[in-house]
C-alpha positions in Angstrom: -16.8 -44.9 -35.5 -15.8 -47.8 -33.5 -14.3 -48.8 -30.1 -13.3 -52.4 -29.2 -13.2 -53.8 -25.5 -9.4 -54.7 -26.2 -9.0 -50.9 -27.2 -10.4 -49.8 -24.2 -9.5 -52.4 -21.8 -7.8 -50.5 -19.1 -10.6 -47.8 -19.4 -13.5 -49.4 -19.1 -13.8 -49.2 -14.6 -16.7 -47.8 -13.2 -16.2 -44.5 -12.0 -16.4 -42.4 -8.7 -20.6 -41.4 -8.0 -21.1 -38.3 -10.3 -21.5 -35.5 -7.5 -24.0 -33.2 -8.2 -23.5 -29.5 -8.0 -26.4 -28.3 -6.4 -27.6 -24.7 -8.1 -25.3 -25.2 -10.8 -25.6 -25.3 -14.7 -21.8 -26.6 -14.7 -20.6 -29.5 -15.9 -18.2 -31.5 -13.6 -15.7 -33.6 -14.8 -15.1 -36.9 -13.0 -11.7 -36.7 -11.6 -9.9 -40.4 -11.6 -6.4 -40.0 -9.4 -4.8 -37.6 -7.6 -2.2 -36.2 -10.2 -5.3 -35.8 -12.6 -7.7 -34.1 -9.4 -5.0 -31.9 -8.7 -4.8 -30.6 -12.8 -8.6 -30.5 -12.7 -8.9 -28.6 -9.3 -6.4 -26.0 -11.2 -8.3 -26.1 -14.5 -12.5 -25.9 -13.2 -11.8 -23.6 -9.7 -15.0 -24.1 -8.9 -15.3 -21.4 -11.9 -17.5 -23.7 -13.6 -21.0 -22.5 -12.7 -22.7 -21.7 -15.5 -25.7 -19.0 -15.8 -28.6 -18.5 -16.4 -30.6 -16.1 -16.3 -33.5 -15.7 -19.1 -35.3 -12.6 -19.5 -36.6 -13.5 -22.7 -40.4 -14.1 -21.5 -42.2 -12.6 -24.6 -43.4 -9.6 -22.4 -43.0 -6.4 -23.2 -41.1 -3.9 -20.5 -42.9 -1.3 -19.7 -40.9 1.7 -17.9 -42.7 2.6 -14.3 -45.4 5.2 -14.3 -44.7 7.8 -12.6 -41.1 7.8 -12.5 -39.7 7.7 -8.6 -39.0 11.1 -8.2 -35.8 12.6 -7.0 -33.9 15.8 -5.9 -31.7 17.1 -8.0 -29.1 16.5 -5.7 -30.2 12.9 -5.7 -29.7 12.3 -8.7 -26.4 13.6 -9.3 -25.1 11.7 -6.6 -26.7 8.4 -8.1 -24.9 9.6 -11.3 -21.9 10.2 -10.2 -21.4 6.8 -8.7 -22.8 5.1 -12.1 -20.2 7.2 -14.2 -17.4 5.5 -14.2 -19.4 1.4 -13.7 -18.7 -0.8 -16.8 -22.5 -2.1 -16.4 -24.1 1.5 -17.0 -20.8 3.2 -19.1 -22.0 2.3 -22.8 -25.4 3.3 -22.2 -27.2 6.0 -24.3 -28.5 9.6 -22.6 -31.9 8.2 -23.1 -31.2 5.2 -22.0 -29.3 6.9 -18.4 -32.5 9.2 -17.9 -34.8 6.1 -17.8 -32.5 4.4 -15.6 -32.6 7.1 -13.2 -36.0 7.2 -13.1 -36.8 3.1 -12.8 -33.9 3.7 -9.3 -36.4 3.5 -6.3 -36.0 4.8 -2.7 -35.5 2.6 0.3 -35.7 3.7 3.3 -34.1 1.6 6.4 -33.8 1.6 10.5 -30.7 1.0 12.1 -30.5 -2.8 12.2 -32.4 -3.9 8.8 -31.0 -6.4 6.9 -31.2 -5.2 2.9 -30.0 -8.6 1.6 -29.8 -11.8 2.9 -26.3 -14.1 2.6 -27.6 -17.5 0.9 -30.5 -15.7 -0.5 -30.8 -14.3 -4.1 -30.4 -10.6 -4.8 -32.2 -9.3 -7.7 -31.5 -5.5 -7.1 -28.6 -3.4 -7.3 -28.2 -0.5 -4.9 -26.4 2.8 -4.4 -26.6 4.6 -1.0 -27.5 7.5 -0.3 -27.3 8.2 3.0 -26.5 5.9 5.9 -23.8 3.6 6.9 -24.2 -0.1 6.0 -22.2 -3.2 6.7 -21.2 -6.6 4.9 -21.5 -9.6 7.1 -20.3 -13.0 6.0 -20.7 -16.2 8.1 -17.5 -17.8 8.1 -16.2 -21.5 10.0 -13.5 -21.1 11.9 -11.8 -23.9 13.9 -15.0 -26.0 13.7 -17.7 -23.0 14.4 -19.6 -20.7 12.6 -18.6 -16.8 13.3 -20.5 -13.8 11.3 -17.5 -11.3 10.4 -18.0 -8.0 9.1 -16.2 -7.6 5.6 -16.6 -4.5 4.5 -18.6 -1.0 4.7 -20.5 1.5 2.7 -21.4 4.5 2.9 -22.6 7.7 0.9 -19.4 9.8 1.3 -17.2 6.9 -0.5 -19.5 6.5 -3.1 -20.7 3.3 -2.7 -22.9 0.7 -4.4 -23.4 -2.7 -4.2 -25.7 -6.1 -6.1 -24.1 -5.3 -9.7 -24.2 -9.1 -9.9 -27.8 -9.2 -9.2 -28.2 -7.3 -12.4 -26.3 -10.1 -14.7 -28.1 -13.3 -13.2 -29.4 -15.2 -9.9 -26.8 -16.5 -7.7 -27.2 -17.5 -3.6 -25.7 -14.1 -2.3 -22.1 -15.0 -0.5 -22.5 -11.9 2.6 -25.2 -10.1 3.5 -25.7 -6.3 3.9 -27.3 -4.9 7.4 -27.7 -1.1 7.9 -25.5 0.2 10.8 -27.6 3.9 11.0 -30.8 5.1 9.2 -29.9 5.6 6.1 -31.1 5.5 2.2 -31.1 3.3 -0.5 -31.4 3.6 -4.0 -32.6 0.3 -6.0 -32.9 -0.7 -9.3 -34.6 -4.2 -10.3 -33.1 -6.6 -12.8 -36.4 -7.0 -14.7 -35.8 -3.0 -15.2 -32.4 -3.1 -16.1 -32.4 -5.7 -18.4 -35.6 -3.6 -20.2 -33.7 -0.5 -20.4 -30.8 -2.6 -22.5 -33.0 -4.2 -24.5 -34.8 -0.9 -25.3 -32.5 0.2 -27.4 -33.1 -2.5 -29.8 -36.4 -1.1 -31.1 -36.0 -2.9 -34.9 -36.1 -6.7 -32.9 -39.9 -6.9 -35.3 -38.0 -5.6 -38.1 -35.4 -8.5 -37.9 -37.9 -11.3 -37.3 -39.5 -10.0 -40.4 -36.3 -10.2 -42.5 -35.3 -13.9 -41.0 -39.0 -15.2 -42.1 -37.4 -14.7 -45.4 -35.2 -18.0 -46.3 -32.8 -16.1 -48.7 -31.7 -14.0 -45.9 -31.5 -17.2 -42.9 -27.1 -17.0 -43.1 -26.6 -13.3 -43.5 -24.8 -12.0 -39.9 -26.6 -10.3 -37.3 -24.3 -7.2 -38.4 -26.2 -7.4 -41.7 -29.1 -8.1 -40.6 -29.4 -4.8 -38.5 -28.2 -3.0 -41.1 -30.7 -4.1 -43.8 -33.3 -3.6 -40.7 -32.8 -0.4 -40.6 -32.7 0.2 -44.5 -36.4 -1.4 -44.2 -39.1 1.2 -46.2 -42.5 0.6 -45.3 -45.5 1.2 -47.9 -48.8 1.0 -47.8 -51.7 -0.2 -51.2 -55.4 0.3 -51.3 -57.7 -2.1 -52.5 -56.9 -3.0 -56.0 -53.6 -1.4 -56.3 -51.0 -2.9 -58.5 -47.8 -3.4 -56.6 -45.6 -5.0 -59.5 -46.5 -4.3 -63.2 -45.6 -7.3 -65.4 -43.9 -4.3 -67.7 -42.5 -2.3 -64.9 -38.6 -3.3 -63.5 -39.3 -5.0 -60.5 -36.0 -4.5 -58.4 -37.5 -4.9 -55.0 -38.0 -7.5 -52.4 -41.9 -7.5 -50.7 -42.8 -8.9 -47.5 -46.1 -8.3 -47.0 -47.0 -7.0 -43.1 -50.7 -6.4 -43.1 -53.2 -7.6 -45.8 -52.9 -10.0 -48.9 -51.2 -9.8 -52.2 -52.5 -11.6 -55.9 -49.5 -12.4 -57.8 -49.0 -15.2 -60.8 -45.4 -16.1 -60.1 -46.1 -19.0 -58.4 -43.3 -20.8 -59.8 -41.1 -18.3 -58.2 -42.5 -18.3 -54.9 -40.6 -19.5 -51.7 -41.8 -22.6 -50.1 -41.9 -21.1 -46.8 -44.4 -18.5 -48.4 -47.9 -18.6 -47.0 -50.5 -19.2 -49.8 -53.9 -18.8 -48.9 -55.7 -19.9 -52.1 -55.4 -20.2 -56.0 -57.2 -19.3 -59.1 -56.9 -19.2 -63.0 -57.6 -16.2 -64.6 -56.8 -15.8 -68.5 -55.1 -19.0 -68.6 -52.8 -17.8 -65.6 -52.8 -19.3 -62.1 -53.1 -16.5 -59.8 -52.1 -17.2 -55.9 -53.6 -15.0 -53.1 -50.3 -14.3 -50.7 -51.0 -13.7 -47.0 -49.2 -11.8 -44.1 -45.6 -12.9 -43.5 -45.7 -14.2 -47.3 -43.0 -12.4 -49.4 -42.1 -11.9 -53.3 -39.5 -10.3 -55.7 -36.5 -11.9 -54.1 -35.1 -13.1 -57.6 -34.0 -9.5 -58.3 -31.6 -9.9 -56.2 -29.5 -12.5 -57.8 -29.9 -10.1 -60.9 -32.8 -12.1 -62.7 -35.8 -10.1 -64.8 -38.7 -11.6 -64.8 -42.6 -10.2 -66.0 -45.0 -10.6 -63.1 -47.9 -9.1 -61.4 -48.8 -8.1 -57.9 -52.0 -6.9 -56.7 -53.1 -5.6 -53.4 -56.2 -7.4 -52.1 -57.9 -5.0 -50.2 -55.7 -2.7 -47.6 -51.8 -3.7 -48.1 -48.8 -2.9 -46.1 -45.2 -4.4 -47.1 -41.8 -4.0 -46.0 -39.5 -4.1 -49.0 -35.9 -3.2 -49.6 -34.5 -2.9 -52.7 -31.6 -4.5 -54.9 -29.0 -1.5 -54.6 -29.4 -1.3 -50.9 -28.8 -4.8 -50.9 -25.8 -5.2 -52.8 -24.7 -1.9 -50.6 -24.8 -3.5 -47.4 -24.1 -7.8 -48.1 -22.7 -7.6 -51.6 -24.0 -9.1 -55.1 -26.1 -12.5 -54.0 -24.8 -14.6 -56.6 -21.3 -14.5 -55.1 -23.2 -14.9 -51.6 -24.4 -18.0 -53.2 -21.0 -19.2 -54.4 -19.4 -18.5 -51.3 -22.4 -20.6 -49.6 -22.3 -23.1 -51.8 -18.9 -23.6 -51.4 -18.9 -24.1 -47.7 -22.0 -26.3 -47.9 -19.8 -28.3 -49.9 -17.1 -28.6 -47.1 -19.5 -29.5 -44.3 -21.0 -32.2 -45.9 -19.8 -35.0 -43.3 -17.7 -37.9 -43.9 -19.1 -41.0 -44.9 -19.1 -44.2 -42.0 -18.5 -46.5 -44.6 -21.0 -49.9 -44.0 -23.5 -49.5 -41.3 -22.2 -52.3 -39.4 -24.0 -50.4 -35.8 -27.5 -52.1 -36.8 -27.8 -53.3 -33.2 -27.3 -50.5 -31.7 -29.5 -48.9 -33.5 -32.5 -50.8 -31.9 -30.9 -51.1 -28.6 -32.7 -50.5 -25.5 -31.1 -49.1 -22.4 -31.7 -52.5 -21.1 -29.4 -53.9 -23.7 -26.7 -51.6 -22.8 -24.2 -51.8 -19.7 -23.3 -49.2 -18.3 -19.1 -48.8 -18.0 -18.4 -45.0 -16.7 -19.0 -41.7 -16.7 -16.7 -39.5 -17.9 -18.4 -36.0 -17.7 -21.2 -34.9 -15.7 -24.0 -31.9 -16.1 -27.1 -30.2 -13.9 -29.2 -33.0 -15.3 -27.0 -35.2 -17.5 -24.1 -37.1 -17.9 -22.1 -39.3 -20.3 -20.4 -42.4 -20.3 -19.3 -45.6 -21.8 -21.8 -48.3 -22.8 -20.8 -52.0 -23.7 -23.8 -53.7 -25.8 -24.3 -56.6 -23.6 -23.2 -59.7 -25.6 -20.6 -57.7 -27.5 -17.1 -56.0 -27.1 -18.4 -52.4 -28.9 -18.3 -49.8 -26.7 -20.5 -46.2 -27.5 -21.0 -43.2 -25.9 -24.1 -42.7 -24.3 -25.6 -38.9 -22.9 -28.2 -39.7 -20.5 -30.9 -37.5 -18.7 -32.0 -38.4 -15.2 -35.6 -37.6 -15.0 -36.2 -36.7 -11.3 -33.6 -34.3 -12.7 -34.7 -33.2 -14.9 -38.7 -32.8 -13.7 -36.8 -31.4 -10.3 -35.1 -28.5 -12.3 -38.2 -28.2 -14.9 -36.2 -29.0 -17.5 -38.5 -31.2 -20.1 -38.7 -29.0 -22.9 -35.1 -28.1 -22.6 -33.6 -31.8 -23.1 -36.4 -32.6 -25.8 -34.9 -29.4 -27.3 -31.1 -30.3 -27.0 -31.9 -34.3 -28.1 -34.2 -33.1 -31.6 -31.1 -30.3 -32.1 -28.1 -33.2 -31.6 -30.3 -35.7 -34.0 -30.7 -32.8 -36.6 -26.9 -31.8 -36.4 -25.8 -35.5 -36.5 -23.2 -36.5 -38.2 -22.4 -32.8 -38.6 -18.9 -31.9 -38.1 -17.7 -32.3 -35.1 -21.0 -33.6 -33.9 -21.2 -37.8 -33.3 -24.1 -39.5 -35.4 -27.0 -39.6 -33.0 -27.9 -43.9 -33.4 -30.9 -44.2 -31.4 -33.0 -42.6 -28.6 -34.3 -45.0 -25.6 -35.7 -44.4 -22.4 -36.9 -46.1 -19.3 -38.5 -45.0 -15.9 -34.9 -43.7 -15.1 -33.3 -42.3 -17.7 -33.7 -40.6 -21.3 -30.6 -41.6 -23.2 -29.2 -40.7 -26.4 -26.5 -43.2 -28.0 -23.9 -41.6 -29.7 -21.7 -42.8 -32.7 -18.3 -42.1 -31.1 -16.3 -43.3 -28.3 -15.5 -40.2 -25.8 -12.5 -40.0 -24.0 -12.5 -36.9 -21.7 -13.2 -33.3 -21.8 -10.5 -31.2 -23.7 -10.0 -29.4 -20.0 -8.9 -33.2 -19.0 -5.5 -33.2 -21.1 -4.6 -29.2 -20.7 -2.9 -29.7 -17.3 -0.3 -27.9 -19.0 -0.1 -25.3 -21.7 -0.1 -27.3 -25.5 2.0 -26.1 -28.2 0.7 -23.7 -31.0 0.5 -26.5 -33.6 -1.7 -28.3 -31.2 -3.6 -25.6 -30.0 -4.1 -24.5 -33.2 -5.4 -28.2 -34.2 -8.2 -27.6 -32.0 -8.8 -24.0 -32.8 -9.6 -25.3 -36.4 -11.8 -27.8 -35.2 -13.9 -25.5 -33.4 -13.8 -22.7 -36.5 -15.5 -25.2 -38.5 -17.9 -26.6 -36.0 -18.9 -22.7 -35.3 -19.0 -22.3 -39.3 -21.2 -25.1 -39.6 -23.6 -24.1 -36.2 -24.3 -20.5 -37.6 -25.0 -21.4 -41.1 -28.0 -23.1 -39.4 -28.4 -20.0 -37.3 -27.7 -22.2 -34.1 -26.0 -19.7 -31.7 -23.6 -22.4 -29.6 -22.5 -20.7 -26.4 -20.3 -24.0 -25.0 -17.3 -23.1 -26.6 -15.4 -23.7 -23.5 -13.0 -26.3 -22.7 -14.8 -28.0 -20.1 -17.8 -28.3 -22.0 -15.9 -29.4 -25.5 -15.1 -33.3 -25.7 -12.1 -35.3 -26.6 -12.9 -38.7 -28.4 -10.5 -41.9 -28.3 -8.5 -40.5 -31.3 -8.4 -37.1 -30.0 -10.7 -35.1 -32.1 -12.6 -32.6 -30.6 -16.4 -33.4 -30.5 -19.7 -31.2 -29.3 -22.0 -33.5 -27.0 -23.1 -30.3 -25.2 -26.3 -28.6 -26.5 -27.9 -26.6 -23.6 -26.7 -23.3 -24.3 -27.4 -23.8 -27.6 -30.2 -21.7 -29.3 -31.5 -21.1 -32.7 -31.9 -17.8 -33.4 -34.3 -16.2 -35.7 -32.8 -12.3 -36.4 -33.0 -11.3 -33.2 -30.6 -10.8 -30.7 -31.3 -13.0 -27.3 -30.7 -11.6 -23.9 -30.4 -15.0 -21.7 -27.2 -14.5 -19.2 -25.3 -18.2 -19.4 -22.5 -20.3 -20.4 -19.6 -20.4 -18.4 -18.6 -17.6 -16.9 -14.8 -17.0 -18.1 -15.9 -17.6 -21.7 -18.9 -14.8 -21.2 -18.5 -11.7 -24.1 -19.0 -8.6 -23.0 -22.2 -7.8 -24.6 -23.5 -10.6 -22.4 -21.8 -9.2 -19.4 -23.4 -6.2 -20.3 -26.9 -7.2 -21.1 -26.9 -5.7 -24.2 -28.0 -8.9 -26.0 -26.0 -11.0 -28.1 -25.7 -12.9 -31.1 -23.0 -15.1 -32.9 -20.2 -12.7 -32.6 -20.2 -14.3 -28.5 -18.9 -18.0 -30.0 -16.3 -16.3 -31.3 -15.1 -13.9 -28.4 -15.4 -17.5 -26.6 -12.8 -18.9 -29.2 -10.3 -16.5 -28.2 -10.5 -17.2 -24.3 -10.3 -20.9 -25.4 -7.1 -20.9 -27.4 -5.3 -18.4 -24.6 -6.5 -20.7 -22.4 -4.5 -23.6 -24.4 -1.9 -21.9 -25.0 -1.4 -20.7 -21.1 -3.4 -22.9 -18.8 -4.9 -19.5 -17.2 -7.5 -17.6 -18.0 -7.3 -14.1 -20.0 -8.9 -11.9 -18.2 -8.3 -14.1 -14.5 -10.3 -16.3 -12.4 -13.7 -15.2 -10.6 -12.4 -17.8 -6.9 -10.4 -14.4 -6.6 -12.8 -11.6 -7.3 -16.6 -12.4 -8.6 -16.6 -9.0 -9.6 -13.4 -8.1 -11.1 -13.1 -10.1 -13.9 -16.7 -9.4 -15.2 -15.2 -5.4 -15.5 -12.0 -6.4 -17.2 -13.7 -8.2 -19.6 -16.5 -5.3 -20.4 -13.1 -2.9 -20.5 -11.1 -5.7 -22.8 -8.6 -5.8 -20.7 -5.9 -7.9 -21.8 -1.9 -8.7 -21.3 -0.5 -11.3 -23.7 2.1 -13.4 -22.1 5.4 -12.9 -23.7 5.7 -16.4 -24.9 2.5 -16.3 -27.8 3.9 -15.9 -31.4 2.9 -12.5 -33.4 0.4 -14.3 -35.2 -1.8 -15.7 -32.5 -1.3 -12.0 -30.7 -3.0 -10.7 -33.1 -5.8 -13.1 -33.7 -6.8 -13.6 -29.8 -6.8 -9.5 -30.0 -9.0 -9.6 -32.8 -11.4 -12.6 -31.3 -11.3 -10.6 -27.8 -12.6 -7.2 -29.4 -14.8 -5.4 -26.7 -16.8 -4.3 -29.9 -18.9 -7.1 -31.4 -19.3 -5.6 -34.5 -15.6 -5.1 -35.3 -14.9 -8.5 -33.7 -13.3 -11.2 -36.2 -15.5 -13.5 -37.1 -18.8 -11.0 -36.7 -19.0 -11.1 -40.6 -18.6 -14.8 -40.9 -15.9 -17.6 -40.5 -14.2 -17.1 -43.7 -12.0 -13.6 -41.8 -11.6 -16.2 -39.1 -10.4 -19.3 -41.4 -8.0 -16.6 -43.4 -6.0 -15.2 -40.4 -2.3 -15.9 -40.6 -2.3 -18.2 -37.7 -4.3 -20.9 -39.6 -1.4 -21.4 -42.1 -1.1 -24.6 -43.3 -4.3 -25.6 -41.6 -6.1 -27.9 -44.5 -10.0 -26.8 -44.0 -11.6 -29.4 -45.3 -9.3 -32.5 -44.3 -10.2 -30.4 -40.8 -14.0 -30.9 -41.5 -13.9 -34.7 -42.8 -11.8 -35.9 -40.2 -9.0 -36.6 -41.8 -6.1 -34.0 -40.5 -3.7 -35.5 -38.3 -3.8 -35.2 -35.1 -0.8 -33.7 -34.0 1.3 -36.3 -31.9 1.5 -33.8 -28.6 -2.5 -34.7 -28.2 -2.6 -38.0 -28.9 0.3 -38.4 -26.4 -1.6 -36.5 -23.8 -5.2 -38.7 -24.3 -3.4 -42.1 -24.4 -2.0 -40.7 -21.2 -4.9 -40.0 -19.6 -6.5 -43.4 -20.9 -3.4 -45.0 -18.7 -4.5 -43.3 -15.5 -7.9 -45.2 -15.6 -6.8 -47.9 -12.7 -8.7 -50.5 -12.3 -8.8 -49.2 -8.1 -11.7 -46.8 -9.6 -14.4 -49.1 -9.0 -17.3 -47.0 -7.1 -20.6 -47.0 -9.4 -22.2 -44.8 -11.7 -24.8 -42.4 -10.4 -27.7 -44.1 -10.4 -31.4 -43.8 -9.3 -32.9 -44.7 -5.6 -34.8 -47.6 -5.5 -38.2 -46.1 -5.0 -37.6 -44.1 -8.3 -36.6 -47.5 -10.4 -39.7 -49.1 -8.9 -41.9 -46.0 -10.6 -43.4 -46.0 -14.0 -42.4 -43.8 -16.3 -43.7 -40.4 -16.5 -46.2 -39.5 -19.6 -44.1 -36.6 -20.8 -41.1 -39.1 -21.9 -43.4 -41.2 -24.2 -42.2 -38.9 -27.4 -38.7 -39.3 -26.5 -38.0 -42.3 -28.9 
């Protein structure tokens, strides 16, 4: 893909300093004249914080010992408040009890402050005796006044610091007791253990993902073949399969090590400790985490032996269970094969990018940026002594090293060069670095975020344009068990020709069977089970696809804007609650209902993008002219980005964020060296 000076010749202006949102995951688009700041203002409203909140430290909770004991009057006044709370409504009885007893007593004076405004809350409360007030230190004509908001107290019920529950955030008020009073707390570090408690088969589904044959089967089916798991146990010398029994099972061995002579028919991934020949026969020792049997699944018979090698434990499953819960594998295979066979990405034709290839950051100037993240941004990059222009994502390392991010843009630049050329993902060319920056040069030529042209609603034809693109791009990502969580329109780019590309990777995990409990994305786009804490898995992409194509199709938000209520919209997404504007067709109704179902399970697209790809709305849509590139963009879009390419003024001339001096004079640090 290729963009010439004389394409881009009213574009290429440096643009205004990319401002930095302090605290912030959020990307911020670069806004280039008024008309556009005032569309974008609309569009981000401030909403754009993303969050993050990782819980997934490889510890294991432990509930507190002893329990903080209560009255029994206590406690029914600390359930009667949680009752009717969309954070605590779904969970189990055993699930409440513990709960209750994590809640600890505070006891405060007249006076105290319980949380701090600018400071981060990591408890929720409920209060149980006592009046309390909400401060807030507000400007007012020039000077700073402290204003009491609100107040609590045990008679209404109250509570307060659900928020601290779902991630860290600089607290906008603080809370000061007015009396002596009491307060219940509970931690987030307990919280989140009590949700994630209920997922006691997380070993169970790392076990299952170890095995390659079951790597693209939904979390949905995962669970379910989880919890069909049947453990056995062999002594020393026991014979596992008989080469004239009917071997109709799948192994994974657990504890110990199995002989088996079906080498041949072993995975790769399969651990192997050592080989022998016995009666002409190779024989292969198979240790823990090794597996065997799988072929009986795709309905194959075949004479083998396996033999315990001293004490033996396996998890197995059998064929009929199965074929019960994900269907015969040989149309699994079919079906997979067939959508490997769409993804494969379009050719480039000749490789006329050689130089770009080996370029340098030195050897590429810098034009402007057009979107901006915590750490990163991306812009336009002329090869100096040629009219080809690139797009270029670069990492500022005092960033980067500031917000302790090194593993997590090694992480994002290995996953964009393994995707490349994916669909909807630019060819990664090359990877450079200097004492400033890490950069990755991308095969495309970026125009804008998709927020950028949505100042006003698109059509359906348009909107569903872009719906397909990201259907396929999420088809493709989960096949490779890469969960995407940036399905958002200001995160989502906008090349030159107006197809949607994915440049936007730090969200993005790859996940093994298990579910993952990190809070963060952007905050409109959240699922519920995220809200909740429950964990989450690939079903969250596609809740995020329904907000984005209501979003399209109305400029607003479903479930409405946190500038107006943090809160609020958080519960109305947990509840689903949702009013379709009158002006949506049937069709896209009922898929965005579908998309935005409260249960992730049920959800469309929870089994797969095929339920997604076969939804009345998509009529017409070509799938594969979609995944090659080659569907025609529908003329409302490319209207709307040559458009936006117009209000590029050459007045726009401030530079590029760019380093201090004392940080260009520095050498670069040691951890970059592996970047190239």
């Amino acid at each position: 893909m290729e963009c010439t000076q004389a394409v881009m010749k009213v574009s290429l202006q440096p643009s205004q300093q990319v401002v930095e949102l302090v605290g912030s995951e959020s990307p911020s688009t670069i806004s280039l004249n008024p008309k556009n700041q005032r569309s974008r203002q609309d569009l981000s409203r401030a909403r754009l914080r993303a969050l993050e909140s990782s819980l997934e430290n490889g510890r294991l909770w432990v509930p507190p010992s002893p329990s903080h004991r209560k009255t029994w009057e206590e406690q029914a006044h600390i359930e009667r408040i949680l009752h009717d709370h969309f954070l605590f409504r779904k969970l189990t009885d055993s699930q409440c009890h513990v709960l209750l007893d994590c809640m600890q007593r505070v006891e405060v004076k007249a006076g105290d402050i319980v949380v701090q405004q600018g400071g981060e809350g990591e408890c929720f409360y409920v209060v149980g005796s006592g009046e309390f007030e909400v401060l807030a230190i507000q400007e007012e004509d020039g000077k700073e006044v402290t204003k009491v908001l609100h107040r609590y107290t045990s008679d209404k019920l109250s509570s307060f610091g659900e928020l601290a529950l779902m991630y860290n955030k600089p607290l906008q008020a603080s809370v000061r007791a007015v009396t002596t009073g009491t307060l219940w707390a509970l931690k987030r570090e307990d919280f989140r253990g009590i949700l994630m408690s209920e997922f006691s088969n997380i070993p169970s589904l790392k076990l299952l993902r170890s095995v390659e044959l079951f790597t693209r089967l939904t979390m949905l089916q995962l669970n379910q073949l989880a919890d069909s798991l049947v453990e056995v146990t062999f002594v020393d010398g026991q014979m596992i399969v008989d080469k004239n029994g009917d071997a109709s099972s799948l192994y994974i061995i657990q504890r110990g090590r199995v002989n088996s002579d079906a080498w041949d028919l072993l995975s790769s991934q399969t651990k192997v400790v050592q080989s022998s020949r016995e009666d002409g026969n190779y024989v292969f020792e198979i240790d823990e985490g090794g597996h065997f049997g799988e072929w009986a699944f795709f309905g194959e018979r075949i004479a083998f032996t396996a033999m315990s090698v001293g004490d033996v434990t396996c998890s197995t499953i059998a064929k009929e269970k199965f074929d019960s819960i994900v269907g015969p594998l040989p149309k699994v295979s079919q079906s997979d094969s067939k959508l490997k066979d769409s993804l494969v990405p379009k050719g480039h034709g000749a490789d006329d990018d050689s130089s770009f290839r080996k370029a340098q950051l030195s050897d590429l100037e810098w034009k402007m940026c057009i979107y901006a993240a915590d750490c990163s941004e991306i812009g336009l990059v002329q090869l100096r002594g040629s009219d080809k222009i690139k797009s270029l994502k670069r990492f500022y390392i005092k960033r980067v090293k500031d917000l302790h991010k090194e593993t997590h843009v090694f992480d994002e630049k290995d996953l964009m060069k393994s995707l490349s050329q994916s669909t909807c993902v630019p060819e990664v060319l090359c990877t450079c670095a200097d004492q400033s920056y890490l950069g990755i040069l991308l095969n495309c030529c970026l125009c804008c975020s998709l927020a950028s042209i949505l100042h006003t609603p698109l059509n359906e034809s348009s909107a569903r344009f872009y719906a397909a693109s990201v259907v396929i791009a999420l088809e493709n990502l989960h096949q490779r068990s890469i969960l995407y969580r940036g399905v958002s329109a200001d995160i989502l780019m906008v090349d030159r020709s107006g197809h949607l590309q994915l440049v936007d990777f730090r969200f993005a995990k790859k996940l093994q069977g298990e579910r993952t409990y990190t809070i963060c994305g952007i905050a409109d786009s959240l699922a519920p089970e995220i809200v909740l804490g429950r964990g989450h898995g690939f079903s969250a992409d596609w809740w995020a696809l329904g907000v984005l194509i209501y979003f399209m199709l109305q400029s607003d938000m479903p479930f409405g804007s946190w500038r107006e209520s943090e809160l609020e919209p958080f519960a109305k997404i947990a509840k689903g609650h949702l009013v379709m504007p009158s002006t949506f067709s049937m069709e896209v109704v009922d898929l965005i209902t579908k998309l935005l179902e409260v249960n992730e399970n049920a959800r469309l697209g929870a089994k797969g993008a095929e339920s997604v790809k076969r939804h009345p709305w998509f009529d017409g849509i070509d799938w594969k002219q979609i995944a090659d590139g080659t569907f025609t963009v529908p003329q409302e879009i490319t209207d709307r980005v040559d458009s936006y390419v117009e209000t590029l003024t050459e007045d726009l001339t401030a530079s590029p964020s760019m380093p201090s001096e004392e940080t260009a004079d520095q050498a670069a640090p040691e951890w970059i060296q592996d970047w190239d």
